[in-house]
PDB file as gemmi writes it, atoms N, CA and C in Angstrom:
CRYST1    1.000    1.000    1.000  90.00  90.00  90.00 P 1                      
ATOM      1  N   UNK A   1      11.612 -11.805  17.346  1.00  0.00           N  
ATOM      2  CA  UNK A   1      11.848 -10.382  17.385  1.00  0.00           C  
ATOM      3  C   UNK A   1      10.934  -9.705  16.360  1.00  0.00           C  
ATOM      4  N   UNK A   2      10.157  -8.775  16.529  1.00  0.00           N  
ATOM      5  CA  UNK A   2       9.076  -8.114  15.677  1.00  0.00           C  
ATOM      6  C   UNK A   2       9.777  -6.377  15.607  1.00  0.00           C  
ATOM      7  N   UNK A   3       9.712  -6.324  14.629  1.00  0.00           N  
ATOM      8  CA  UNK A   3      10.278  -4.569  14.246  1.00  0.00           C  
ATOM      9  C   UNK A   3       9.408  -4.037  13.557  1.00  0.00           C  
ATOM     10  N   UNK A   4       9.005  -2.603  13.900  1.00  0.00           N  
ATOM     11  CA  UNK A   4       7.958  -2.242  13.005  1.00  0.00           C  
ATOM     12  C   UNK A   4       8.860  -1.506  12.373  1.00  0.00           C  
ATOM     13  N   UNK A   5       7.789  -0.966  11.094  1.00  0.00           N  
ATOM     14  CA  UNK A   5       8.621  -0.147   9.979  1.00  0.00           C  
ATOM     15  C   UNK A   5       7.835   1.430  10.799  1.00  0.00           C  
ATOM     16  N   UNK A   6       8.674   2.251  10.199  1.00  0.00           N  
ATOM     17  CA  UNK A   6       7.838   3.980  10.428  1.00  0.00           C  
ATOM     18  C   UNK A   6       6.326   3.835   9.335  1.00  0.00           C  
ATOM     19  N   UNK A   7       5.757   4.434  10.203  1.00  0.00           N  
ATOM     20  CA  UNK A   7       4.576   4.611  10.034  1.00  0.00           C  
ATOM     21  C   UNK A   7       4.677   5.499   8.875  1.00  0.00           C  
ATOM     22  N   UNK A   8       3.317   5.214   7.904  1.00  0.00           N  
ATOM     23  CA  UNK A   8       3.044   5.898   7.203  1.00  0.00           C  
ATOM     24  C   UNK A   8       2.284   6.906   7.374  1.00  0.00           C  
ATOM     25  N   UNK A   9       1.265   7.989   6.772  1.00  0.00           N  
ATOM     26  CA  UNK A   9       1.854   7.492   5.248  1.00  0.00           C  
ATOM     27  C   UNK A   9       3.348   7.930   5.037  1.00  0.00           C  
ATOM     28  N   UNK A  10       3.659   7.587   3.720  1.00  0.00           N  
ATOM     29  CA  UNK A  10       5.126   7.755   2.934  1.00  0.00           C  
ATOM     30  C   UNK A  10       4.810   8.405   1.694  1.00  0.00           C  
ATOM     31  N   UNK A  11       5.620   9.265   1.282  1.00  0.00           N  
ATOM     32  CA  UNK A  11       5.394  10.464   0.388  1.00  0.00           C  
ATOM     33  C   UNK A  11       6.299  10.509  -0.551  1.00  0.00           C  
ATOM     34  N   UNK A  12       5.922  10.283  -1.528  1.00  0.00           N  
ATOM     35  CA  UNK A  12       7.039  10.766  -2.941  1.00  0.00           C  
ATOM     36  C   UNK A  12       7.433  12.063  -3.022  1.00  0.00           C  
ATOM     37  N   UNK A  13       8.611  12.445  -2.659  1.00  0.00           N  
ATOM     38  CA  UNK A  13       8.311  14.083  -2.719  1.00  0.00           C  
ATOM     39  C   UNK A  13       9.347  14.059  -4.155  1.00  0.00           C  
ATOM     40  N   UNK A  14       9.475  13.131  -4.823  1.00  0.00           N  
ATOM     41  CA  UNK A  14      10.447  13.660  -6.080  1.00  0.00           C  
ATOM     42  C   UNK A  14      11.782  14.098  -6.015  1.00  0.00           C  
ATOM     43  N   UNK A  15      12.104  14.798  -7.221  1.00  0.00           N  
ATOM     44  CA  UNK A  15      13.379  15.346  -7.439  1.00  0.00           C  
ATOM     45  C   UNK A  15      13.464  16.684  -6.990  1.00  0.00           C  
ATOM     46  N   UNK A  16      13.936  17.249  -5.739  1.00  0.00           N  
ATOM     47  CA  UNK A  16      14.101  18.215  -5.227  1.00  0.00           C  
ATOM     48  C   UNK A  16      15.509  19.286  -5.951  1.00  0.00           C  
ATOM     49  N   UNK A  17      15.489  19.783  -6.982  1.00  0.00           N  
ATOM     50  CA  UNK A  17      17.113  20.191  -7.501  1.00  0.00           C  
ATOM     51  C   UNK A  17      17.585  21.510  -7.042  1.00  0.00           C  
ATOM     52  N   UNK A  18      16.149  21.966  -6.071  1.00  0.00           N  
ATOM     53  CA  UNK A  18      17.036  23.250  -5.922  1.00  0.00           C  
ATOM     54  C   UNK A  18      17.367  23.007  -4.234  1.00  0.00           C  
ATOM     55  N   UNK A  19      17.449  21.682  -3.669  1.00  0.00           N  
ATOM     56  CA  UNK A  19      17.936  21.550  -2.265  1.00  0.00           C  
ATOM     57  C   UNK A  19      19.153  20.512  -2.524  1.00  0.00           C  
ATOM     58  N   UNK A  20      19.934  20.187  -4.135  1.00  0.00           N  
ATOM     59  CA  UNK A  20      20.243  19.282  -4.837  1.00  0.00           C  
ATOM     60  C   UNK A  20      20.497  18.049  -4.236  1.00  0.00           C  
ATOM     61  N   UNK A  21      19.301  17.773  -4.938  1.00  0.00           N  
ATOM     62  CA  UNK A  21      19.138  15.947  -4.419  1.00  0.00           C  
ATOM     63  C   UNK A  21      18.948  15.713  -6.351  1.00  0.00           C  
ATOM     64  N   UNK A  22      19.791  14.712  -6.108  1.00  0.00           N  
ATOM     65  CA  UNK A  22      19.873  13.929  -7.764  1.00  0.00           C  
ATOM     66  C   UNK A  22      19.341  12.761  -8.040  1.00  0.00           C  
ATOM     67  N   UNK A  23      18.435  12.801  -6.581  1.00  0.00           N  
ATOM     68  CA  UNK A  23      17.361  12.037  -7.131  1.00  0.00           C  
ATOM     69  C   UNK A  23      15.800  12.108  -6.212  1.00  0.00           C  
ATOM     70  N   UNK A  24      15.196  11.059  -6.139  1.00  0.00           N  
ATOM     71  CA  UNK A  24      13.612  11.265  -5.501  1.00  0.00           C  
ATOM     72  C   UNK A  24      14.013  11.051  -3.714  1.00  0.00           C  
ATOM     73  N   UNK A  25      13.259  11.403  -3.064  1.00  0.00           N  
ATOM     74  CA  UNK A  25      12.889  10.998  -1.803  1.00  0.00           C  
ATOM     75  C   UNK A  25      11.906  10.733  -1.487  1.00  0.00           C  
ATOM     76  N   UNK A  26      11.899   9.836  -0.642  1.00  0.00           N  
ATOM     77  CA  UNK A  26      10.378   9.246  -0.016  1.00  0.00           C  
ATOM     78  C   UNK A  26      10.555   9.383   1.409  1.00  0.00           C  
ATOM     79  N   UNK A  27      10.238  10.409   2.394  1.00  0.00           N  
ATOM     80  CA  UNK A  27       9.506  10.462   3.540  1.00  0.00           C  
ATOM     81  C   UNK A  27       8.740  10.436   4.140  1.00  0.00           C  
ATOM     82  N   UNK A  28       8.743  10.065   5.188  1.00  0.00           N  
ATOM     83  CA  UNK A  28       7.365  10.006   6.387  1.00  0.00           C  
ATOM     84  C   UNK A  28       7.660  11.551   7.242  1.00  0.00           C  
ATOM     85  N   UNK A  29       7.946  11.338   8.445  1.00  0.00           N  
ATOM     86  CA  UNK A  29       8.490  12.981   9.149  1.00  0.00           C  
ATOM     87  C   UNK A  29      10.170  12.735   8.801  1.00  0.00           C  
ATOM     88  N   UNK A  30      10.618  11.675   8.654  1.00  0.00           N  
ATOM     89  CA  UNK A  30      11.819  11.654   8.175  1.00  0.00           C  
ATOM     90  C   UNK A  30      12.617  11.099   6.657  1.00  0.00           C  
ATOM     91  N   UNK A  31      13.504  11.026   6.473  1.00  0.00           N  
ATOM     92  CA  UNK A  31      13.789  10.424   5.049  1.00  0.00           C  
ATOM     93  C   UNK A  31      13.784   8.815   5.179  1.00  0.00           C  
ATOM     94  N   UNK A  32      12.914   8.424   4.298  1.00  0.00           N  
ATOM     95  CA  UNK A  32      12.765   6.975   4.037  1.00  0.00           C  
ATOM     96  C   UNK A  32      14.118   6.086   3.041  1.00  0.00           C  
ATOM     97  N   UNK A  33      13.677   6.811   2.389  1.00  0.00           N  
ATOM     98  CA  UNK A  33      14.762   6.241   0.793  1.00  0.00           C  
ATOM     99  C   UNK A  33      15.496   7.273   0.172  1.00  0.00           C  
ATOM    100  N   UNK A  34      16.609   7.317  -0.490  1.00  0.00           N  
ATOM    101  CA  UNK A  34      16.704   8.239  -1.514  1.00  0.00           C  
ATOM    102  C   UNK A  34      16.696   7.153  -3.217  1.00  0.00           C  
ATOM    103  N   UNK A  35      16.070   7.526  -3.822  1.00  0.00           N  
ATOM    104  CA  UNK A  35      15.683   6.675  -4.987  1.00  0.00           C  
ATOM    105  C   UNK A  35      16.633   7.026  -6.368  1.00  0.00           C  
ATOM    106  N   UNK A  36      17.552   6.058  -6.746  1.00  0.00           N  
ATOM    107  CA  UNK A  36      18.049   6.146  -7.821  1.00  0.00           C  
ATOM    108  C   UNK A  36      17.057   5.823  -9.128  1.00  0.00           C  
ATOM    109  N   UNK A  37      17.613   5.579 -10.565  1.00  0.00           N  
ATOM    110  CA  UNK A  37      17.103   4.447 -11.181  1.00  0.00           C  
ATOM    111  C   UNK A  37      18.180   3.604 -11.704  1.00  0.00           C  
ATOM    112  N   UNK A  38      17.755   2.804 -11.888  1.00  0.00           N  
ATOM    113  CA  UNK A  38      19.309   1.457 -12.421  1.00  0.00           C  
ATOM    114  C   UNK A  38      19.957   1.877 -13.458  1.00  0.00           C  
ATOM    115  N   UNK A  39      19.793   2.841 -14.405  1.00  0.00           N  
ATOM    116  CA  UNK A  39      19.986   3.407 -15.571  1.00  0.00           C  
ATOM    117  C   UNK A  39      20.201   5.230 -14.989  1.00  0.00           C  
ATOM    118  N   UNK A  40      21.480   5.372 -14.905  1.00  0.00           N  
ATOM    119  CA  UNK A  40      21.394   6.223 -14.164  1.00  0.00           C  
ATOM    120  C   UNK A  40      20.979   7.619 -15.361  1.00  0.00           C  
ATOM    121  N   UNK A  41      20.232   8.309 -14.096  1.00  0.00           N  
ATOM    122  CA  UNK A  41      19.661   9.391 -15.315  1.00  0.00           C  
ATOM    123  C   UNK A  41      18.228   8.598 -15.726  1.00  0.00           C  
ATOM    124  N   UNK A  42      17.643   8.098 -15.843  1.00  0.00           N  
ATOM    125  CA  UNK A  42      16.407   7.218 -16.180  1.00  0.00           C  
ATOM    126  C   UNK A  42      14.989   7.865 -15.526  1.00  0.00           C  
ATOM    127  N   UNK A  43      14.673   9.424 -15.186  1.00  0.00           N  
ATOM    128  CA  UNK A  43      14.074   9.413 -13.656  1.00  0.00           C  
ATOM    129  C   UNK A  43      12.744   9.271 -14.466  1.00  0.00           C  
ATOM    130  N   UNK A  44      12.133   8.551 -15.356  1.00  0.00           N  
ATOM    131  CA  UNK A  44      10.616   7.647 -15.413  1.00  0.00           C  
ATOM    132  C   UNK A  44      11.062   6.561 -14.485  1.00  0.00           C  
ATOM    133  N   UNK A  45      11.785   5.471 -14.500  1.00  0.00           N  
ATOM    134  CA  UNK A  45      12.084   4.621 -13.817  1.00  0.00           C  
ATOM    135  C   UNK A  45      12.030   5.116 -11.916  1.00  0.00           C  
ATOM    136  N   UNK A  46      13.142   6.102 -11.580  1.00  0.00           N  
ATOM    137  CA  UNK A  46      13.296   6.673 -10.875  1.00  0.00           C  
ATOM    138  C   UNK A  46      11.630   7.134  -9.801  1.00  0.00           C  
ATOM    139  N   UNK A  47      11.231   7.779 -10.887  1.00  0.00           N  
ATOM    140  CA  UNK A  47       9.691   8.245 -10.147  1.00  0.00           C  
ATOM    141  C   UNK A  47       9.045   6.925  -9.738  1.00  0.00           C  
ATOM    142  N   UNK A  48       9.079   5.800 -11.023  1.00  0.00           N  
ATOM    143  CA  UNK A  48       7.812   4.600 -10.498  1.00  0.00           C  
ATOM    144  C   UNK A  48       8.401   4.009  -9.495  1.00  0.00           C  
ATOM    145  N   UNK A  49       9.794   4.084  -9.286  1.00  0.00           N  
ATOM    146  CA  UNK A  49      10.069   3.486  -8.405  1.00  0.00           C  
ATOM    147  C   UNK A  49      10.414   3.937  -6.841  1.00  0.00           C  
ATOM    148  N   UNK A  50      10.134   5.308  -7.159  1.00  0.00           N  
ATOM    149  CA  UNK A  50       9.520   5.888  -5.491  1.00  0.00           C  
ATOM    150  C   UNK A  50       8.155   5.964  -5.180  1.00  0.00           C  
ATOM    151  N   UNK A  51       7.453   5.763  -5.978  1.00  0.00           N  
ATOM    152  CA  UNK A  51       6.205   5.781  -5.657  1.00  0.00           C  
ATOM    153  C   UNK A  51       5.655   4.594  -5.538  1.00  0.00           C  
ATOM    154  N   UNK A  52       6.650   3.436  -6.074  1.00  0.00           N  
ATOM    155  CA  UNK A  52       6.283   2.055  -5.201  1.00  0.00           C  
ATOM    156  C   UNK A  52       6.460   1.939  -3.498  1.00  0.00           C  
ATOM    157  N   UNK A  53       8.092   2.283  -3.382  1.00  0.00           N  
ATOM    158  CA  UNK A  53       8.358   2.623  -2.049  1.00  0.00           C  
ATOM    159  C   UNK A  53       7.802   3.252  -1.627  1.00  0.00           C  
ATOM    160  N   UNK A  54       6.817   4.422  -1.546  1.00  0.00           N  
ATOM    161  CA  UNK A  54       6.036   5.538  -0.908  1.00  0.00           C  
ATOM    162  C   UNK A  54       4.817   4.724  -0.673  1.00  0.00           C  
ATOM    163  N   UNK A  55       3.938   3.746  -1.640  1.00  0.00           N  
ATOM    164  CA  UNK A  55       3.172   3.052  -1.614  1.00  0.00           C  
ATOM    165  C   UNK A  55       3.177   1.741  -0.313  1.00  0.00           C  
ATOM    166  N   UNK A  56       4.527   1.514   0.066  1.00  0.00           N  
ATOM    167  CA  UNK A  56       4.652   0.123   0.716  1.00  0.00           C  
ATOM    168  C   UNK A  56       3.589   0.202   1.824  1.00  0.00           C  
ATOM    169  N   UNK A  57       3.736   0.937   3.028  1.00  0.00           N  
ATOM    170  CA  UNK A  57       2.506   1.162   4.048  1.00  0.00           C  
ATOM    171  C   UNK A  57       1.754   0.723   3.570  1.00  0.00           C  
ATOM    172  N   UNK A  58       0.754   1.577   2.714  1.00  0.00           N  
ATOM    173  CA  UNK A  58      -0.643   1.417   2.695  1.00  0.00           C  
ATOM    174  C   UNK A  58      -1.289   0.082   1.685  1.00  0.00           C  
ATOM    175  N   UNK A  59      -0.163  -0.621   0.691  1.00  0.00           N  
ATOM    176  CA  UNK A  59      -0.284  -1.846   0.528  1.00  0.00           C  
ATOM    177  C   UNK A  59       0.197  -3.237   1.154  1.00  0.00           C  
ATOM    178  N   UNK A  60       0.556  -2.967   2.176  1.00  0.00           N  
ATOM    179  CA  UNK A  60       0.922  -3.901   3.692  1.00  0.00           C  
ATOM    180  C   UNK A  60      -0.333  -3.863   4.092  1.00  0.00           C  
ATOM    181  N   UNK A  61      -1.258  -2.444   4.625  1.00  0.00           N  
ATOM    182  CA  UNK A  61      -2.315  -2.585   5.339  1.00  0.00           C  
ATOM    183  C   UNK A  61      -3.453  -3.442   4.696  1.00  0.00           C  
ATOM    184  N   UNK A  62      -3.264  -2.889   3.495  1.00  0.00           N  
ATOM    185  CA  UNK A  62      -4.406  -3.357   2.451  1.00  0.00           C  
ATOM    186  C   UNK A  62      -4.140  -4.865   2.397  1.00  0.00           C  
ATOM    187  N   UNK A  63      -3.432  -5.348   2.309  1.00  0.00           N  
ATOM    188  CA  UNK A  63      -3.045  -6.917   2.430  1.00  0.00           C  
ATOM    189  C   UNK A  63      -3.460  -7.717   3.802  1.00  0.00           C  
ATOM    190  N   UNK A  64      -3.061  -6.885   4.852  1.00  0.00           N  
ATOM    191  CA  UNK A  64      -2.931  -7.208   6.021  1.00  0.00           C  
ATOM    192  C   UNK A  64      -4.842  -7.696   6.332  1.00  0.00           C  
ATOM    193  N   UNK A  65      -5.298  -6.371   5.929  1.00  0.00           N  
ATOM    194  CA  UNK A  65      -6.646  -6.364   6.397  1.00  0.00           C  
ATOM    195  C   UNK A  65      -7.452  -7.863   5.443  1.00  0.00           C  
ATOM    196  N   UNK A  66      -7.125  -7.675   4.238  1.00  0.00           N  
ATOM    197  CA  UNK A  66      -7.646  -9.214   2.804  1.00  0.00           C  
ATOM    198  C   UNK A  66      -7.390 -10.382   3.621  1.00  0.00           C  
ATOM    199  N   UNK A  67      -6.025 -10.601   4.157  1.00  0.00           N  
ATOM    200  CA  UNK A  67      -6.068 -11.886   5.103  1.00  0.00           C  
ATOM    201  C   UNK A  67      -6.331 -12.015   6.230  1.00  0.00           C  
ATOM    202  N   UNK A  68      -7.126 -10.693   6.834  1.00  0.00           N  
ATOM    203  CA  UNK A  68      -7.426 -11.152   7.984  1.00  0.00           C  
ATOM    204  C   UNK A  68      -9.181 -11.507   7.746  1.00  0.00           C  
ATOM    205  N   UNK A  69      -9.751 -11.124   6.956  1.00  0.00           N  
ATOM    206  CA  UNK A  69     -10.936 -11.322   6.032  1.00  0.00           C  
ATOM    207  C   UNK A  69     -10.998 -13.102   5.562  1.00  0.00           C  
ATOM    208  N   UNK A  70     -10.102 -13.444   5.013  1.00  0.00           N  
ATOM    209  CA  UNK A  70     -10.274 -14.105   4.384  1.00  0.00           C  
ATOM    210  C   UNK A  70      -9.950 -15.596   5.146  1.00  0.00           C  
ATOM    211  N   UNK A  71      -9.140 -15.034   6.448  1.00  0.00           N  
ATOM    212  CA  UNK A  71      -9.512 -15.824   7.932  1.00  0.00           C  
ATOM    213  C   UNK A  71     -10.423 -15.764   8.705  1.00  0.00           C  
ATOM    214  N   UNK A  72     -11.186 -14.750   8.029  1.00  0.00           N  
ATOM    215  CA  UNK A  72     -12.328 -15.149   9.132  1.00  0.00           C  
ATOM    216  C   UNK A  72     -12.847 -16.130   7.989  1.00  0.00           C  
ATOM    217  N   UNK A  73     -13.264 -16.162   6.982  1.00  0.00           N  
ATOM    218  CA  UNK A  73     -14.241 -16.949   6.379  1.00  0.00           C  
ATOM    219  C   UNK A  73     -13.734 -18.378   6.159  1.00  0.00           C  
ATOM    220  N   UNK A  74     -12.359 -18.308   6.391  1.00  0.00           N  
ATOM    221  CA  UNK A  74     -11.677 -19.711   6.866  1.00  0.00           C  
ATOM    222  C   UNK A  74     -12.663 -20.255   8.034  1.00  0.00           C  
ATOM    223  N   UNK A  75     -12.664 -19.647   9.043  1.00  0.00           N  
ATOM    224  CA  UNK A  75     -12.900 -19.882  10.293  1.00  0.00           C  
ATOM    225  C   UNK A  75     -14.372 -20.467   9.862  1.00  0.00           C  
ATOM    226  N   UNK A  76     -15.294 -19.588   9.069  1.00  0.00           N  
ATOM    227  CA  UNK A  76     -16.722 -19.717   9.084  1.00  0.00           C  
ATOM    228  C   UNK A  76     -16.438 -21.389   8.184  1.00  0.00           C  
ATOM    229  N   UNK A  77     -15.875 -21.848   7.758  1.00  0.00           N  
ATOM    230  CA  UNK A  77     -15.695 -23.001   7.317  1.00  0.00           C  
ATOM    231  C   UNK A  77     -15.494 -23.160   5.856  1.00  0.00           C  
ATOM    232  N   UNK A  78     -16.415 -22.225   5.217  1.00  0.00           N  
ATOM    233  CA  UNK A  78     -16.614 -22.387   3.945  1.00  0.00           C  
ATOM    234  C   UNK A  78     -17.188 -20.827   3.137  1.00  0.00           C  
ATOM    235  N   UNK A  79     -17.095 -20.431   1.814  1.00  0.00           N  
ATOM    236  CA  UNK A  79     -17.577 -19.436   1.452  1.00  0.00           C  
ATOM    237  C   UNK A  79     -19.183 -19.502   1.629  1.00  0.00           C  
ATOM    238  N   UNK A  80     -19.328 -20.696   1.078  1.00  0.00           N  
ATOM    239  CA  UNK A  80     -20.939 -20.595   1.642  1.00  0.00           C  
ATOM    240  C   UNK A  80     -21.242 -20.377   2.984  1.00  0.00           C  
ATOM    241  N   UNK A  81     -20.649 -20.606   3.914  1.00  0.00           N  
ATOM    242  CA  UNK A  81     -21.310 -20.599   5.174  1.00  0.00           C  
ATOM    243  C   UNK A  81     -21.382 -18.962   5.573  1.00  0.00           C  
ATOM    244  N   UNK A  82     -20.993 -18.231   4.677  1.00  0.00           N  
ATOM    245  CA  UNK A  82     -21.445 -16.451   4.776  1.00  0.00           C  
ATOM    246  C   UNK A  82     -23.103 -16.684   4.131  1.00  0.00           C  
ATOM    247  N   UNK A  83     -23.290 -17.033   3.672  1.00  0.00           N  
ATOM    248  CA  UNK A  83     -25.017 -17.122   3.062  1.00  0.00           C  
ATOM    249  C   UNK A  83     -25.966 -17.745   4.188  1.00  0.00           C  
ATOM    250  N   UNK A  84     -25.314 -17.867   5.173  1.00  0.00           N  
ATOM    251  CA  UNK A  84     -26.564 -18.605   6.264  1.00  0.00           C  
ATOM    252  C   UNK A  84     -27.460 -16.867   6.962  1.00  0.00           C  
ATOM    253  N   UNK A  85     -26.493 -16.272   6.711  1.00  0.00           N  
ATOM    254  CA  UNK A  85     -26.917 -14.883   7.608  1.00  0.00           C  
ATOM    255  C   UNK A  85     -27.228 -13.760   6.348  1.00  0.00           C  
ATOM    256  N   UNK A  86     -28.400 -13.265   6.095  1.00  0.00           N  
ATOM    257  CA  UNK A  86     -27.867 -12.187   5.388  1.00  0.00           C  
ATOM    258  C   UNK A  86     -27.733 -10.794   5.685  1.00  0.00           C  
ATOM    259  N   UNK A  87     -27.441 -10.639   7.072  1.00  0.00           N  
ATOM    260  CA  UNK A  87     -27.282  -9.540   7.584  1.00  0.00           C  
ATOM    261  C   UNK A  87     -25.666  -9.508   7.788  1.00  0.00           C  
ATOM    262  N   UNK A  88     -25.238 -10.820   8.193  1.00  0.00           N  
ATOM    263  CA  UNK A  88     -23.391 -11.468   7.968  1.00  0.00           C  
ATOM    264  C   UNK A  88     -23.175 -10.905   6.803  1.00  0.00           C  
ATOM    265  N   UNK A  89     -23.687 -11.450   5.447  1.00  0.00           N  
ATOM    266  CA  UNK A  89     -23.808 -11.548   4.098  1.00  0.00           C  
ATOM    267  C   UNK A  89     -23.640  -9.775   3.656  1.00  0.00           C  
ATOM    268  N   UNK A  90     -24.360  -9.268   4.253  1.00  0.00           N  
ATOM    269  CA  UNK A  90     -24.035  -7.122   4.168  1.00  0.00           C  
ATOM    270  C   UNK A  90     -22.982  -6.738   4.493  1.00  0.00           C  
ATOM    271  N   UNK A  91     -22.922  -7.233   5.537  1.00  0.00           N  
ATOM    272  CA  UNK A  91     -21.781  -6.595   6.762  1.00  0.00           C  
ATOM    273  C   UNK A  91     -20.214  -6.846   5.829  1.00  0.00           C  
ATOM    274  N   UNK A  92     -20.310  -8.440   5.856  1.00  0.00           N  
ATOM    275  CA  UNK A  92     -19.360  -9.039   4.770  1.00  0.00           C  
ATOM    276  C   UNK A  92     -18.962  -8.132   3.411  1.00  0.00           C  
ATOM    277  N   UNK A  93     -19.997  -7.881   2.908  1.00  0.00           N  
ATOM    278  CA  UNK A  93     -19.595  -7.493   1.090  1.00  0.00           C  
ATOM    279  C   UNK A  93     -19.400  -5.734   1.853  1.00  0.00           C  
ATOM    280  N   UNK A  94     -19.588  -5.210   2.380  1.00  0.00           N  
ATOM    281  CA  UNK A  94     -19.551  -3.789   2.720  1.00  0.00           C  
ATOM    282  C   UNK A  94     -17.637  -3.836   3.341  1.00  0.00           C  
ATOM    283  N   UNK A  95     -17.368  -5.217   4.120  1.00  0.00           N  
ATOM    284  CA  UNK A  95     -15.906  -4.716   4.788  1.00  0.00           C  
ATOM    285  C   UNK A  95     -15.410  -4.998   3.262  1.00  0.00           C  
ATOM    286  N   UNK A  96     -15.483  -6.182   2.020  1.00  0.00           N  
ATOM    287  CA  UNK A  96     -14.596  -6.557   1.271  1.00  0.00           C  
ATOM    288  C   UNK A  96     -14.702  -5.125   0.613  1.00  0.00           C  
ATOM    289  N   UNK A  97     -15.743  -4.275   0.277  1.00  0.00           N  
ATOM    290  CA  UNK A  97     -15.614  -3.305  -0.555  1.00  0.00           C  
ATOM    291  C   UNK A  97     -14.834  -2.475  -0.006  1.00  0.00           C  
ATOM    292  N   UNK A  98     -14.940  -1.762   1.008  1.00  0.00           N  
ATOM    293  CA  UNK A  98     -13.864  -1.081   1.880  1.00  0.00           C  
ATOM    294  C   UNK A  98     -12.572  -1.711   1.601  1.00  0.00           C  
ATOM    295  N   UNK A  99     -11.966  -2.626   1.941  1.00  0.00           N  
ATOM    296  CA  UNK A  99     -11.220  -3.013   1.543  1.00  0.00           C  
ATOM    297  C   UNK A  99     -10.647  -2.907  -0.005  1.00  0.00           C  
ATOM    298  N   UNK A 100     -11.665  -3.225  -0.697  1.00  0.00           N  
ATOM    299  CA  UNK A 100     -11.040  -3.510  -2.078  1.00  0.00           C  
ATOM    300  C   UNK A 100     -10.515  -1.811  -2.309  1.00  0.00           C  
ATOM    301  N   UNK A 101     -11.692  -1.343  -2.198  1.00  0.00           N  
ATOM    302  CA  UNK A 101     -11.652  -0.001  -2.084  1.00  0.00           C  
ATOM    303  C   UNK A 101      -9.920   0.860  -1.995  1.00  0.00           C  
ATOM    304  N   UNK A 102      -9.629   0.203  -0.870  1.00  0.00           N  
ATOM    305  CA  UNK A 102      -8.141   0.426   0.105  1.00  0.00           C  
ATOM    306  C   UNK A 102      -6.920   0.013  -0.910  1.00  0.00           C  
ATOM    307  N   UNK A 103      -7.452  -1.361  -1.354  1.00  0.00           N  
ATOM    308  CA  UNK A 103      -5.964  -1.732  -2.047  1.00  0.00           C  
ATOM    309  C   UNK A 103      -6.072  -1.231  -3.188  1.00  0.00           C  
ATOM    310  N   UNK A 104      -7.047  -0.721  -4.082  1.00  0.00           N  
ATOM    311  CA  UNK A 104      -7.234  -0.063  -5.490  1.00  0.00           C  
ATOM    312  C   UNK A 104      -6.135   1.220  -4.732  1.00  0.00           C  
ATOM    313  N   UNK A 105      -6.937   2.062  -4.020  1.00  0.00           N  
ATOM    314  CA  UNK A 105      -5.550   3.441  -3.893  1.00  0.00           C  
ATOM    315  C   UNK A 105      -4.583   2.981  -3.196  1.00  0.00           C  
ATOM    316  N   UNK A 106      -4.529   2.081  -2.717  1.00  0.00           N  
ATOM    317  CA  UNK A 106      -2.840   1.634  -2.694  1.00  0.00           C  
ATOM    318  C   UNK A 106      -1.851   1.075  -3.916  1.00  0.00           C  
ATOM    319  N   UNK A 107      -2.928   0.592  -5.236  1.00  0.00           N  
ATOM    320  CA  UNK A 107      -2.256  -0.054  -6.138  1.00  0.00           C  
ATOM    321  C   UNK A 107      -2.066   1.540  -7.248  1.00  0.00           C  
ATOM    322  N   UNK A 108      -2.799   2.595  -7.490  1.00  0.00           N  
ATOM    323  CA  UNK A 108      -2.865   3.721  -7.926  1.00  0.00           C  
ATOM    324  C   UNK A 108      -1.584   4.520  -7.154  1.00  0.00           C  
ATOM    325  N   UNK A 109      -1.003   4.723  -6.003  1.00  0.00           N  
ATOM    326  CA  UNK A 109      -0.345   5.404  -5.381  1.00  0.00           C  
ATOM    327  C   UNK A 109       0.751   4.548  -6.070  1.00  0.00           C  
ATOM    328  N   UNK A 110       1.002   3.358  -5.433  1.00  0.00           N  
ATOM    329  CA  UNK A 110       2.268   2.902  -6.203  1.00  0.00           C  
ATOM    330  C   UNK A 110       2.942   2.886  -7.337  1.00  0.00           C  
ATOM    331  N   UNK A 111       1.959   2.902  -8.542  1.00  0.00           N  
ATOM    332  CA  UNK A 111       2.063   2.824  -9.751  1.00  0.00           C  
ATOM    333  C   UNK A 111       2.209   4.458 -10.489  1.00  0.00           C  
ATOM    334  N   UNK A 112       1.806   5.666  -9.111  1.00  0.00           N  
ATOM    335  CA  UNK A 112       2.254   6.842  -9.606  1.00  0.00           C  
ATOM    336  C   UNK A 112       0.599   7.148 -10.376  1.00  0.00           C  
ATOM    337  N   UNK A 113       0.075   6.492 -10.365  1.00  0.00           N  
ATOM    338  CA  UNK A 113      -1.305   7.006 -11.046  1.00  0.00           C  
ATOM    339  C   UNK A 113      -2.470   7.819 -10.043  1.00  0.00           C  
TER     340      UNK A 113                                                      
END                                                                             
């Protein structure tokens, strides 16, 4: 059985107090989470920890895409066997940068930075 999650993106929209919410929300077109912190009253905790949840999407994708990368070069046999081509060898370092690229603002979104 395969379930997808709602699509992102997912949005920290914070502490809303004048619609009183007593704490953060994270939506997509609908409500995702409502975010406490374990310490109630804590909302530093509170914020990093909606903006992890707001983050989940786009560090799934970012993951998703690293291992599908890192199957192909499975496939090619070996890291060296990207050096037989160096037009492979471009193509290659241009998707990992994109990529890396991807999971840096996915690791910045989460962390609230």
């Amino acid at each position: 059985m395969t379930t997808t999650h709602t699509a992102g993106p997912w949005t920290n929209h914070g502490r809303i107090p004048q619609a009183g919410l007593p704490h953060s929300a994270v939506a997509a077109k609908t409500l995702i989470a409502r975010v406490y912190s374990e310490a109630f009253g804590d909302s530093e905790q509170e914020a990093a920890n909606a903006c992890l949840i707001a983050a989940a999407p786009d560090l799934l994708e970012a993951l998703q895409k690293l291992l599908r990368i890192q199957n192909d070069v499975e496939v090619l046999g070996e890291w060296e066997a990207l050096e037989i081509n160096v037009g492979m060898r471009k193509k290659t370092r241009a998707k990992v940068d994109e990529i890396h690229a991807q999971a840096c603002a996915a690791v910045k979104k989460a962390i609230g930075a």
